[in-house]
C-alpha positions in Angstrom: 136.2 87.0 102.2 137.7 87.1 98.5 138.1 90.6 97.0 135.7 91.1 93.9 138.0 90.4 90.4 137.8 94.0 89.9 139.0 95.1 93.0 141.8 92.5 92.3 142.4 93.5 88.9 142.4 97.4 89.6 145.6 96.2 92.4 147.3 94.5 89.9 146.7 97.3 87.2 148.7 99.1 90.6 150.9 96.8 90.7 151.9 96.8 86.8 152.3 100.9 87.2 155.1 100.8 89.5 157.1 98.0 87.3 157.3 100.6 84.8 157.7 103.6 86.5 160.2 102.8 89.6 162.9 100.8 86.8 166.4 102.9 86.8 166.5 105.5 83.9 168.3 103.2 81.6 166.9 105.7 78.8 170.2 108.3 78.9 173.6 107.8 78.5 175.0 110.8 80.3 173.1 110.7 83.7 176.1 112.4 85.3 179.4 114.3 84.5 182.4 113.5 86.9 185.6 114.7 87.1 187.0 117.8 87.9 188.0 119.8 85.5 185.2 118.1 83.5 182.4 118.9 85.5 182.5 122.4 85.2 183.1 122.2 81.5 179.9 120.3 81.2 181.9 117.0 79.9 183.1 119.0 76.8 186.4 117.2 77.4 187.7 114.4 75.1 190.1 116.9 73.3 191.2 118.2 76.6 191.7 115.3 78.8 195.3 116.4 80.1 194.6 115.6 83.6 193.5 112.6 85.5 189.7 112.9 84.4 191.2 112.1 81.0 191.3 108.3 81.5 187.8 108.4 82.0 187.2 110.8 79.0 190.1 110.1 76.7 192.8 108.2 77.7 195.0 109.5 75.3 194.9 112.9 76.8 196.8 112.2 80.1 199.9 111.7 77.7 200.0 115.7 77.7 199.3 116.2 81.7 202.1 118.5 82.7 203.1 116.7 85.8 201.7 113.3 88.0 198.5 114.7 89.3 195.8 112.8 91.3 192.1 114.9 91.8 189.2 113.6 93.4 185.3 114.7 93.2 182.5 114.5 95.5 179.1 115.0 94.6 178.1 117.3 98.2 174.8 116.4 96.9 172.8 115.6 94.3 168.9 115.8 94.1 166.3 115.1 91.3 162.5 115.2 90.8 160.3 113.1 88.4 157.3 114.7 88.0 153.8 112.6 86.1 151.4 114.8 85.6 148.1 114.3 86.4 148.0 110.5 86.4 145.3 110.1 89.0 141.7 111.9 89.3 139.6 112.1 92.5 136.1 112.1 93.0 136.1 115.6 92.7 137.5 115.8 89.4 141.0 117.1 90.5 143.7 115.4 89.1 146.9 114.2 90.9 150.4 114.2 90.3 152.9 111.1 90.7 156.0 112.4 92.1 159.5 110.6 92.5 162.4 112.1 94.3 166.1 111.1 94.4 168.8 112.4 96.6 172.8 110.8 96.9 175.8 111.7 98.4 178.6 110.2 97.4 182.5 110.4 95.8 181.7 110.3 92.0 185.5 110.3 91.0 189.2 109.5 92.3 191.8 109.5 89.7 195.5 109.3 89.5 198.0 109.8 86.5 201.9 108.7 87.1 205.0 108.6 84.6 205.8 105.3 83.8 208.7 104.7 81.4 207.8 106.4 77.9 204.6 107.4 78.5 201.6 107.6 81.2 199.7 105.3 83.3 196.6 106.2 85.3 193.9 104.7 87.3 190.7 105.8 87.9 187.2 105.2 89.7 183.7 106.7 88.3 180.6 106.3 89.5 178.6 107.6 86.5 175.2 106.9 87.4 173.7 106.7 90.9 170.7 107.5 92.5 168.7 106.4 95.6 164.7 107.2 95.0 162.1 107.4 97.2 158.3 108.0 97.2 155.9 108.4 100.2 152.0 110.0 99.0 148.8 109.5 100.3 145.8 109.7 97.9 142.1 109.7 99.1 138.5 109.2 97.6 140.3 108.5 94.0 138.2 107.2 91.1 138.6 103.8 89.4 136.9 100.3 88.8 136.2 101.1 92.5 136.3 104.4 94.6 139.7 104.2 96.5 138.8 105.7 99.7 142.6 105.6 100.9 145.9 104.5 98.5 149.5 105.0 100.2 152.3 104.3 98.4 155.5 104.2 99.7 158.9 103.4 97.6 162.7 103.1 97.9 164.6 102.4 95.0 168.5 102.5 95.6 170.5 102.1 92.0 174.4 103.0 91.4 177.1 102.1 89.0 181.0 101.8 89.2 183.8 101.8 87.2 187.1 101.7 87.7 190.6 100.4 86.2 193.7 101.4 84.5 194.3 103.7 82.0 198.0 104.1 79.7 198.8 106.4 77.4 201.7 106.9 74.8 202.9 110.4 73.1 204.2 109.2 69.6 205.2 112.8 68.6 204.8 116.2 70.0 201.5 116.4 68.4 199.9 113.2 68.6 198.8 110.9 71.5 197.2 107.5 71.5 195.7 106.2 75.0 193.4 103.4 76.4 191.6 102.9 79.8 190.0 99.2 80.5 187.2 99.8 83.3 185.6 96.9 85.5 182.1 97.4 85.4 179.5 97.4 88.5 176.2 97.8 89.1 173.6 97.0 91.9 170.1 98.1 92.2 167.3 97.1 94.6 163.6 98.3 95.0 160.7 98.2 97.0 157.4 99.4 96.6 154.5 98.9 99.1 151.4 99.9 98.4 147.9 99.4 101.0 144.5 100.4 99.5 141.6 100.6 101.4 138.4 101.1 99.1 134.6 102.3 99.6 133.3 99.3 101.5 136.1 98.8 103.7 137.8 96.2 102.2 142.0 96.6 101.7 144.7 95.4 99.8 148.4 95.0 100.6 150.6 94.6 97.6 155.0 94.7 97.8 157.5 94.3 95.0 160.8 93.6 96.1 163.5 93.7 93.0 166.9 93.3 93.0 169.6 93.4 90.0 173.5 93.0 89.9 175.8 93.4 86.7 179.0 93.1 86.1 180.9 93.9 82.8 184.1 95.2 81.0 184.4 99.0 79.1 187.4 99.2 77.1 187.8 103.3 76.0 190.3 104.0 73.0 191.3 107.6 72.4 193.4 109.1 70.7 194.3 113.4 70.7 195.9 115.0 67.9 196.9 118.7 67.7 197.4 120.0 64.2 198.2 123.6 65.2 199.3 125.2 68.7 195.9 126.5 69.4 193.9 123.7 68.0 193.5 120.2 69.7 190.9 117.0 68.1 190.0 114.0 69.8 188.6 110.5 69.1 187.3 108.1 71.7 185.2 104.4 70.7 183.8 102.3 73.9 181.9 99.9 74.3 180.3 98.1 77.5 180.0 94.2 77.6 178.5 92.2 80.4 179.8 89.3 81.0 177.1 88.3 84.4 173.5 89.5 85.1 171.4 88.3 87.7 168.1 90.0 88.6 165.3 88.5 91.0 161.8 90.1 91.0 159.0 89.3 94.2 155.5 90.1 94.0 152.9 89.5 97.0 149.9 90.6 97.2 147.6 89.8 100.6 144.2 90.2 100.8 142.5 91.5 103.4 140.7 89.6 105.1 143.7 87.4 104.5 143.2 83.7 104.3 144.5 81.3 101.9 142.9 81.9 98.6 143.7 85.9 99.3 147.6 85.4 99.1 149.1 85.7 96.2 153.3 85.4 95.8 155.1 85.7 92.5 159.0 85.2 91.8 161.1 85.5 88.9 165.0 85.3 88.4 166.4 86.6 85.0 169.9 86.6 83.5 169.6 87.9 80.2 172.1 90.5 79.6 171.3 93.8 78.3 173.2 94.9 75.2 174.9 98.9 75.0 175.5 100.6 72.0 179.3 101.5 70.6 179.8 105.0 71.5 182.0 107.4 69.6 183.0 110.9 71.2 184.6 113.5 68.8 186.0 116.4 70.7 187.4 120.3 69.4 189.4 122.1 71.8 190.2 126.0 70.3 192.9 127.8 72.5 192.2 131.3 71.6 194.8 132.2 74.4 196.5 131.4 77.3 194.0 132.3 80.0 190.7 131.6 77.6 189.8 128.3 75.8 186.2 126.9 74.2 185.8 123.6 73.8 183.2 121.2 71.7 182.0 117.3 72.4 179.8 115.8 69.9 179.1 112.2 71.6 177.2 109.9 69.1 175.8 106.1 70.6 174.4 103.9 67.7 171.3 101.9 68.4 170.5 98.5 69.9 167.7 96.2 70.2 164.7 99.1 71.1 166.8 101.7 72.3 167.5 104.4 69.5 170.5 105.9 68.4 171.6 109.0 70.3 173.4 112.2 69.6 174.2 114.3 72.1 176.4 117.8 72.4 178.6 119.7 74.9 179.5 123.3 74.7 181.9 124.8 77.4 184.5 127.5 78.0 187.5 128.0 80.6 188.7 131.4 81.3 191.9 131.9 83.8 191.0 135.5 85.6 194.4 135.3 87.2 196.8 132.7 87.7 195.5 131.5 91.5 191.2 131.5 89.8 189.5 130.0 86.8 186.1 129.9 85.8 184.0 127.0 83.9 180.7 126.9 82.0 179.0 124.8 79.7 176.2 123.6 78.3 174.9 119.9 77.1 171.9 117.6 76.0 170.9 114.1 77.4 168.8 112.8 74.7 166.5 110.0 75.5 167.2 106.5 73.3 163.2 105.4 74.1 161.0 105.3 71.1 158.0 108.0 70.9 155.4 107.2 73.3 152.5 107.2 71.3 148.5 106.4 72.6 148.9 103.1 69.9 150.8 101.0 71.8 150.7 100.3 75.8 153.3 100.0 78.2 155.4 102.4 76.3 159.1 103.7 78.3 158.9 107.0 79.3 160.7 109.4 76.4 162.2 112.3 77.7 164.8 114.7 76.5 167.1 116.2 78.9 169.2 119.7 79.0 171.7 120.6 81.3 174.0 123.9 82.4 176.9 123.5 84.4 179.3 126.3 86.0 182.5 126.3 88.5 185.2 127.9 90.0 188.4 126.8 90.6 191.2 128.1 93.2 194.9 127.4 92.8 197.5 127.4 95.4 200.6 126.2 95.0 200.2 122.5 93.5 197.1 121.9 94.5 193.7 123.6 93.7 189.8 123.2 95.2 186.9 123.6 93.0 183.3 124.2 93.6 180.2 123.7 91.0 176.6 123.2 90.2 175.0 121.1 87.6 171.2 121.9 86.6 169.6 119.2 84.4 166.0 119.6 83.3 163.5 118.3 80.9 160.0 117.1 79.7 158.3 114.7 77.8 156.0 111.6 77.5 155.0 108.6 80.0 152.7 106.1 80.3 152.3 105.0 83.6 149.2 102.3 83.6 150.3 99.0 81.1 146.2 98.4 80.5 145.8 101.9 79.4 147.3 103.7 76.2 146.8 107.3 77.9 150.0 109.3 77.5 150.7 111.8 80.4 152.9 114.7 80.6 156.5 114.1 82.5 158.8 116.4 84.1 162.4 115.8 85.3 164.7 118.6 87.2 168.2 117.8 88.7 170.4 119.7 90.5 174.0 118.5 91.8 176.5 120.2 93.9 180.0 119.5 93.9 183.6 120.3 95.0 187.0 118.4 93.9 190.7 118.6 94.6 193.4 117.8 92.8 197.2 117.9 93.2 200.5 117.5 91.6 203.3 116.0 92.7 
């Protein structure tokens, strides 16, 4: 028995949502802070940078580390909700939320600074974005083309990037440092989404999107530090990612029930266009006010490339030494979204959303080495469309919240 075309279209329409909705959030640039040091300071680092974090957040500032130091950071855990309101309406009238969760545990950060000859060399190893989605809901008797009597949805979406290379950094006076760090570039993503719907008068669909991507690429960071008084420290970083391979595969099937030749339907589609990123320049204040006490200022500027807008985004964060063997770290920062406006004029709009975040940790010293412990809370709102046949715009709401704790040491 062949479904009815609007049965079949309202599966596609289905289908279509989840393309949108499940694709990584390639719409920030600062999806996570790593480091040590850095973390708690909310990434208000690139005129600070005098420890192994540096190569990642200015090379030029592991020219001033005050001895060879290695730290690493591990995100304990790190969990986020993506919330779209009311996308879906039953037959009573009550609307329904989409909801997409995302939980990973990993190491975020392993650096290491070392003398070599006149200056410093370092390597390091970010992972700067990762997150590993999933999304299991039931919805009954929901209105449509047709009443959908049952409509599971379940979804995995596993996405993570990597850095890592070395770093080298040269003091040409007392005051002035120039560095460099030239990361290899990783990223592998994979999805799946199955979805059955079982309408009014029996009849089902099965529908499953299987996507994968790899990319691999180059990010050369130039920084340079410069202190013009003893309290008073500016820094400079440009970087830029290239990709120099992409391959991404996309499967669509969608089986009929009752399934019989002219009920299956199978889709493929391999891509290798690369994706273009912006030049990004970081300018950084550091203000000493004393030895146990320090603020610190990032202002982190990405210029715009084919439809994703230019971005300015802003760190605030203090350090404040209560004794010599404890120190405490706050900040504050914005993760603003590089989507256009979603507006109801246009259909199959990205989803814009601006994102704020508040970090804090504490650190413990003992002899060389030192433990810290923090908490990043990221939150935000804005605009979505999740169906591409409809220009409805629905409300979206994102909250993250990461735990972590690093060591370092000097040797």
């Amino acid at each position: 028995m062949l479904m009815p075309k609007n049965k079949l279209l309202l599966c596609i329409v289905l289908i279509l949502m989840f393309t949108l909705t499940c694709h990584a959030d390639e719409t920030h640039y600062i999806n996570s802070n790593v480091g040590d040091r850095a973390s708690g300071m909310a990434g208000a680092y690139t005129a600070i940078s005098d420890d192994s974090s540096g190569c990642y957040y200015n090379p030029a500032g592991i020219a001033f580390a005050p001895a060879n130091k290695f730290s690493a950071s591990v995100n304990a855990i790190s969990t986020s909700t993506r919330t779209y309101k009311n996308v879906l309406t039953d037959i009573s009238g009550n609307t329904l939320d989409w909801e997409q969760k995302s939980f990973s545990l990993l190491p975020n950060y392993f650096g290491i600074v070392q003398t070599f000859g006149p200056g410093m060399v370092g390597f390091s190893y970010a992972v700067p974005d990762s997150a590993q989605m999933r999304q299991k809901q039931v919805f009954t008797n929901i209105q449509g083309a047709q009443v959908i009597d049952t409509y599971t949805i379940n979804l995995n979406n596993y996405d993570k990037a990597y850095l890592f290379g070395p770093s080298y950094s040269y003091k040409v006076s007392d005051s002035l440092s120039l560095g460099g760090t030239l990361y290899y570039y990783y990223r592998d993503s994979e999805l799946i989404v199955n979805q059955f719907v079982m309408f009014q008068d029996n009849t089902e669909a099965i529908t499953n999107i299987h996507s994968t991507r790899t990319d691999q690429g180059i990010k050369p960071i130039l920084g340079v530090i410069w202190d013009p008084m003893d309290n008073l420290s500016i820094g400079l970083t440009l970087s830029k990612l290239w990709l120099f391979d992409s391959e991404k595969d996309i499967q669509s099937i969608q089986n009929n029930y009752p399934a019989d030749a002219a009920d299956f339907f199978l889709v493929k589609q391999s891509l290798s266009d690369k994706d273009k990123f912006p030049l990004s320049t970081a300018l950084g204040l550091a203000w000493f006010y004393s030895p146990s006490l320090l603020f610190s200022c990032d202002l982190k500027y990405f210029d715009s490339v084919d439809d994703k807008k230019s971005v300015l985004n802003i760190a605030l964060a203090t350090e404040y030494y209560t004794s010599e063997r404890f120190a405490i770290r706050a900040g504050i920062y914005s993760d603003m979204s590089n989507a256009p406006d979603v507006t109801s004029a246009t259909v199959s709009d990205v989803d814009h959303m601006d994102i704020y975040g508040l970090s804090l940790s504490g650190s413990f010293f003992s002899g060389k080495s030192s433990v810290s412990l923090g908490v990043d809370w990221g939150f935000g709102k804005g605009d979505a469309q999740v169906d591409a046949s409809s220009n409805t715009v629905y409300d979206v709401e994102y909250n993250n919240l990461t735990l972590h704790i690093s060591t370092s040491f000097s040797y």
